[in-house]
N, C-alpha and C positions, 0 to 999 in steps of 0.2 A: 205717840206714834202718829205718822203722818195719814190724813182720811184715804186719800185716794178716791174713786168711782168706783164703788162695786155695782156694775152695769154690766149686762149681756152676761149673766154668771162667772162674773171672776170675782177672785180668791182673792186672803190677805194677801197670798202669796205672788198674785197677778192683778195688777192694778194698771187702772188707765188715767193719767195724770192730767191729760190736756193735749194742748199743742201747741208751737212753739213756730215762730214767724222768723224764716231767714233775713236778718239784716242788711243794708248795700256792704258790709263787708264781712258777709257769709256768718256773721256768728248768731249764734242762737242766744235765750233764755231756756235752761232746766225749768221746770215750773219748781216751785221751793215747798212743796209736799213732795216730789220727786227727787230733791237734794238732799229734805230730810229725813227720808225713807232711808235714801240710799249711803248719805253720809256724808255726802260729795260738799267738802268745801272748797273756797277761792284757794286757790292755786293748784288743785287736785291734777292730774294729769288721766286723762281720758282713754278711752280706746275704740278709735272708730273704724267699724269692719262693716261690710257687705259683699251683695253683687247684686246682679241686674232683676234677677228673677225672683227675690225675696228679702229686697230692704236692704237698710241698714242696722247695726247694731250699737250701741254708746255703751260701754258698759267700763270700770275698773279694770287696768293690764292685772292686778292680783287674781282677778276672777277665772281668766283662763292661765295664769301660774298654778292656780289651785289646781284648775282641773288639768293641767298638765304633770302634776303630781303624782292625782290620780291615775290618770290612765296609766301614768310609768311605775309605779306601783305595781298596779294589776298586772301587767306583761311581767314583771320580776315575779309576780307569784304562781305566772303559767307556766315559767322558762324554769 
């Protein structure tokens, strides 16, 4: 399993991997304890979300499939 920083009290669950230098043509490096953590290999397809007042976010499109799952799940079991 990949180290990470456990620094400022975070968890396996919450790790802080590094930082990463936008290139002249916008792309990043994953730090590759952050790719191993997460799984993310080359060709993997991304999902990048934000706004102004709290970042952005990189995360797997499965990740909120999953939780779009859930929620609609839940609404089926209140209705």
């Amino acid at each position: 399993m990949a180290g990470g920083k456990h620094i400022l009290g975070m968890t396996k669950s919450r790790q802080i991997f590094g930082t990463a230098k936008v290139g002249d043509r916008g792309q990043i490096v994953i730090p590759k304890d952050a790719r191993d953590f997460y799984g993310i290999k080359p060709g993997d397809t991304l999902l990048i979300l934000g706004d102004k007042e709290n970042g952005m976010i990189v995360t797997k499109p499965e990740v909120l499939s999953d939780l779009a799952a859930k929620i609609l799940s839940q609404i089926g079991q209140e209705g």
